[in-house]
N, C-alpha and C positions, 0 to 999 in steps of 0.2 A: 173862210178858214179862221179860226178863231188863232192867238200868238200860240197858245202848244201844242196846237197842230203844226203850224207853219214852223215851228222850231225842232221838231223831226222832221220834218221835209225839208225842210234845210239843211239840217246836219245828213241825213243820207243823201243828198245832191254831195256834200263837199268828201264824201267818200269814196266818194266814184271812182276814182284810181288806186285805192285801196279794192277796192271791189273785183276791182278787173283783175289785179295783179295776184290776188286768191284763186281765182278762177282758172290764172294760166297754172300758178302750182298743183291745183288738182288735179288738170284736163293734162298734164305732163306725169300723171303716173299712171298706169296699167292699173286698172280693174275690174277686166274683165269677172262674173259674177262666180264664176269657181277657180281665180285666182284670190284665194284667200289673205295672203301675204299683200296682196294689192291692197285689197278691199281695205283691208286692216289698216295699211299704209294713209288713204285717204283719211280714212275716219283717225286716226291719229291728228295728222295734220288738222282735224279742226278740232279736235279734243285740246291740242296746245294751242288755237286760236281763241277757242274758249277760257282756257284755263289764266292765261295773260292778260282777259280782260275781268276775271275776278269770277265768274259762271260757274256753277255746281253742275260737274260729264260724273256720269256712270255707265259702267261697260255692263250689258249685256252679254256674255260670252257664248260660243255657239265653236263646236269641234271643226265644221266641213265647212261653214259659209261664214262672212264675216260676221264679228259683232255688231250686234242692235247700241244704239250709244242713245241714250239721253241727256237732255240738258234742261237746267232748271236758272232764271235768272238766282237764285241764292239757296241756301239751304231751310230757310226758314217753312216750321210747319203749316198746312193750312188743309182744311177739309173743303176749298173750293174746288170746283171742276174747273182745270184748267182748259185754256183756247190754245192749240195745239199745231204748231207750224212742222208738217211732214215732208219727207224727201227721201231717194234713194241713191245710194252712189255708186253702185253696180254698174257695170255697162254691158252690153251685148260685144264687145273686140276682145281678139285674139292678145294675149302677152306679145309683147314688142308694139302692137301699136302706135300707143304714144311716143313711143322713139322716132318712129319711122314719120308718123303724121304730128307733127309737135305742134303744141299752140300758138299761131298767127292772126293776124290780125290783117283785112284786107276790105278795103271801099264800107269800112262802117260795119263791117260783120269778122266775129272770131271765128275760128273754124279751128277743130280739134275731137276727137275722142271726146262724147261725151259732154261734150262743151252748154250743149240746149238740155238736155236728156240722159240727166239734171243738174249736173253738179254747180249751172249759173246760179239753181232756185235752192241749193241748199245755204250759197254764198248769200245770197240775198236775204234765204231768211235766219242767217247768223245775224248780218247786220240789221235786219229789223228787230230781233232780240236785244242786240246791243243798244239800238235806238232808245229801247224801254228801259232798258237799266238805269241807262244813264240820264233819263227824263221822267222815266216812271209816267203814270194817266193810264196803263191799260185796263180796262174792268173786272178782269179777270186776272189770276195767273197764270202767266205765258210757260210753256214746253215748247220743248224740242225733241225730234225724234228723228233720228239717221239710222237707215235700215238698207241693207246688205244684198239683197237678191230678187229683188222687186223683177230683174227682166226674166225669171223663172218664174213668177207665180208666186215667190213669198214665202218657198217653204218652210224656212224658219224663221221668216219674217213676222207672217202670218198671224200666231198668237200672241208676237207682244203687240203689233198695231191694233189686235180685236181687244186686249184688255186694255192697252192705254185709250183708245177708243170710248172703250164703254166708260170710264171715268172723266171724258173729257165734255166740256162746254161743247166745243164746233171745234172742227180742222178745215184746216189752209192746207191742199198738198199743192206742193210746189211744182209741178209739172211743169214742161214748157210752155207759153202761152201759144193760142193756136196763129200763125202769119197772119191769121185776120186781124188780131189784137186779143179775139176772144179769149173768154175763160170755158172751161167744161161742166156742164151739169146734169149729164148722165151720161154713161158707158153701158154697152155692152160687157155681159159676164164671157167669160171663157173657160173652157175645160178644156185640157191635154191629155190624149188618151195611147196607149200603146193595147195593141191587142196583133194577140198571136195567132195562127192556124198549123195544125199538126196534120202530118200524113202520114204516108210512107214511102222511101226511097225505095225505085226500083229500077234496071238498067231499062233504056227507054224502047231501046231497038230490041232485047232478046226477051225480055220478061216485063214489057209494058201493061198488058191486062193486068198483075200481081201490084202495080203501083196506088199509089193516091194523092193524087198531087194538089200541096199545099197553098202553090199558087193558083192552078186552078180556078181554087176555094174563095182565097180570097179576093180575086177578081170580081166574084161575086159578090161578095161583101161590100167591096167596093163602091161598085154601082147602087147598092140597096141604101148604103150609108149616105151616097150624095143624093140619092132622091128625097132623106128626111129633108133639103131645104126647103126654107119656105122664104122667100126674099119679104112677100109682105108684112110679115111677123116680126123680121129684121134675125130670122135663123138660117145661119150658113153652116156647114158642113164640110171641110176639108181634109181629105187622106192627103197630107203631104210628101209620106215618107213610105216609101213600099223596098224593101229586101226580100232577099227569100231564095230557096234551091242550094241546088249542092255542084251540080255541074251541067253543063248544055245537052247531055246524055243522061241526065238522070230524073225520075218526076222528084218533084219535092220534097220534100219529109219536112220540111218548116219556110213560114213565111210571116211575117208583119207589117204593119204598117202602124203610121203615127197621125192618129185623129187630131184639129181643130175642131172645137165646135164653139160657135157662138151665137147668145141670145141676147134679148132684152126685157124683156118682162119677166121677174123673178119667179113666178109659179110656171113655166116652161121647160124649168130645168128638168124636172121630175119626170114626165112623162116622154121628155127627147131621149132621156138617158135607157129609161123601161125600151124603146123604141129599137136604140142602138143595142143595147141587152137580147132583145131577141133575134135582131141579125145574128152578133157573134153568137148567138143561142144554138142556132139552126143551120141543119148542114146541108146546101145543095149539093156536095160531090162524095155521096155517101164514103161514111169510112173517116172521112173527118172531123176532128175537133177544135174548138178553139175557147180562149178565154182572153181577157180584156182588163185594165189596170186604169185608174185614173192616176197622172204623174203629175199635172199642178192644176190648179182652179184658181181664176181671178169671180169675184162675186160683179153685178151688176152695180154700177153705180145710177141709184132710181132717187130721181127728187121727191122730196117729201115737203110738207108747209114750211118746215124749219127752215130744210138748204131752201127753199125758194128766197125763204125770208133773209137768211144770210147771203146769198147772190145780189140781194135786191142794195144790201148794204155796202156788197163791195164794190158794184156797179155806181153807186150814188158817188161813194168817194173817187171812182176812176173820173165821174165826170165833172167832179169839182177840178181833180186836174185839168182837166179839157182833154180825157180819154173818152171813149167812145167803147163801150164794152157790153157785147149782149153774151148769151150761155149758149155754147153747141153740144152739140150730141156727138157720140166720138163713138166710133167702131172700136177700136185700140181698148185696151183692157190698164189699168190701174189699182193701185193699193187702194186707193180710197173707194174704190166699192168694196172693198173690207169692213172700213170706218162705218161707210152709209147703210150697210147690212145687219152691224148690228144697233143701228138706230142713234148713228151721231150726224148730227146735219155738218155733209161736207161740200166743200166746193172744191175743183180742180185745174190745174194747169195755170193756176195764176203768178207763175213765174214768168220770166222774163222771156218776151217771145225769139219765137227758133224756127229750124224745119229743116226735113229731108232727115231726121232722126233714125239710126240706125245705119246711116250710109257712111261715104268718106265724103257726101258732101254735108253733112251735119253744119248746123250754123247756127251764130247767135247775134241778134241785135243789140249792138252792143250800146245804143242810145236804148234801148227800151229797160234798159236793169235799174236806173235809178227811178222812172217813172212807176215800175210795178211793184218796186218797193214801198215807194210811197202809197201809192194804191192801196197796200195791203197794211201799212202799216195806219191807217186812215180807218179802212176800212175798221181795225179793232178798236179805233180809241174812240167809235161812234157806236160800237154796242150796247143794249143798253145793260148796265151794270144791274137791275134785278133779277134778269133773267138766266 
């Protein structure tokens, strides 16, 4: 480790209780992904942690979901592509949450709202920005990007990470790291789908022939739609969410249901979606109609030579720590198959490790935030600057 390396790993070692104590402030306010007042809140709170250490924040503003926020270490111009540290601070819980569940600390693990998933990896990659500021040596210019709705799919996330993306060197998104230690270096894409069936109501006992029933229909559909899996392909098919009818006496006049679908290799999408398109197409219980919406899409995250090449750098640096870091494959869906779609070499989840994500046992290793700091702050000051 050369002295200015070892002089950012050292200074993010002596922040460490700084680190934590940001962590419990953010994991202590509600942000749930369509509490916007939350969302807002969070991203504040680190727009004034930015702004105290000297950082150029711009808001992104957005009506329904929170603002997208950037951070630049200074104002000054440059036509470089910057290396770009991402993160989300949405969560998937209910407002009150964090009231009810507040941030603790117990046998070496926090536990809180949101604690792994992500708000450690946003904290962490504040302080590794601040590392740089305050030591400068990265090869590139560093960003920042904190974005608002990532546990829906991105909707209006979506096109600022595609065009800060396409402008950027490589990203770092900060996802939890996986309990193995690992990092992530491809994802499964997702699609969320709602699709309707129409009939017609009729009383069930006096005027049954006269009916068409909606659930019927879609019962149908159902089954036709789990058959597209193919496990070896790594495509799964799930109707999670089924409604529908008007009363226990009466056939249907309407019903839905709410599709998962997930794949892995990007040219699959096309022809599962044609696939599910003729289901809802086609009426087994004549008299039927239906039609069908996509409501969020995550893209696959597919390695390419680049992120190979970039995994391989931030592995090298995990092991001069004396980590131990190979890349998994994750079913779970991410912003950074955004990033890697449209052709920025990304790597993922090399935040600080966690698990049980999305539960009330959500956790975070609270010894692993200063090591994956450094990890990733290593990992940039060894790229190589011509490229």
């Amino acid at each position: 480790m050369t002295p200015a390396e070892k002089q950012i790993c050292d200074w993010l070692a002596s922040k460490a209780p700084e680190m934590l104590g940001l962590i419990e402030e953010v994991v202590n306010i509600d942000s749930g992904t369509y509490d916007k007042a939350g969302v807002d809140e969070v991203g504040d709170r680190f727009i004034r942690h930015f702004n105290e250490r000297g950082f150029s924040t711009r808001k992104e503003p957005h009506e329904t979901f929170g603002d997208a926020i950037h951070v630049r270490l200074d104002d000054t111009p440059t036509n470089e592509k910057p290396i770009v540290l991402m993160g989300h601070r949405d969560t998937v819980f209910p407002k009150g949450e964090a009231g009810r569940r507040r941030f603790r600390v117990e046998n070496g693990r926090a536990y809180g709202p949101g604690v792994a998933d992500m708000k450690a990896g946003l904290v962490m990659n504040a302080y590794v920005l601040e590392a740089f500021k305050t030591f400068g040596g990265a090869p590139a210019p560093l960003a920042g990007l904190i974005t608002s709705d990532e546990e829906i799919a991105s909707p209006s996330s979506r096109p600022v990470i595609e065009r800060v993306a396409r402008d950027a060197r490589c990203v770092f998104n900060s996802e939890p790291g996986r309990p193995t230690g690992n990092v992530v270096t491809s994802r499964k894409g997702g699609i969320f789908m709602r699709f309707e069936v129409f009939g017609k109501a009729a009383h069930s006992g006096g005027n049954f022939e006269k009916g068409i029933s909606a659930i019927g229909e879609i019962a149908h559909k159902i089954v036709a739609i789990h058959a597209l899996t193919d496990l070896k392909r790594g495509i799964t098919l799930n109707v999670g969410l089924v409604s529908g009818g008007q009363s226990v006496n009466t056939t249907a006049p309407h019903a839905e249901g709410r599709i998962d679908l997930r794949y892995v290799q990007p040219g699959d999408r096309g022809p599962i979606l044609t696939a599910i398109q003729k289901i809802v197409d086609t009426a087994t219980v004549p008299g039927t109609t239906a039609k069908i919406e996509i409501v969020g899409e995550f893209k696959p995250l597919a390695q390419s030579a680049e992120s190979e090449a970039l995994f391989g750098a931030y592995a090298a640096a995990s092991k001069d720590l004396g980590l131990s870091v190979a890349g998994e494959f994750s079913g779970g869906c991410a912003d950074s198959g955004l990033t890697a779609a449209v052709g920025c070499p990304t790597i993922c989840a090399v935040g600080p490790v966690g698990g049980n994500a999305h539960t009330a046992e959500e956790y975070l290793e609270i010894a692993s935030v200063v090591p994956r700091a450094q990890a990733l702050a290593l990992a940039i000051l060894r790229l190589d600057p011509t490229k």
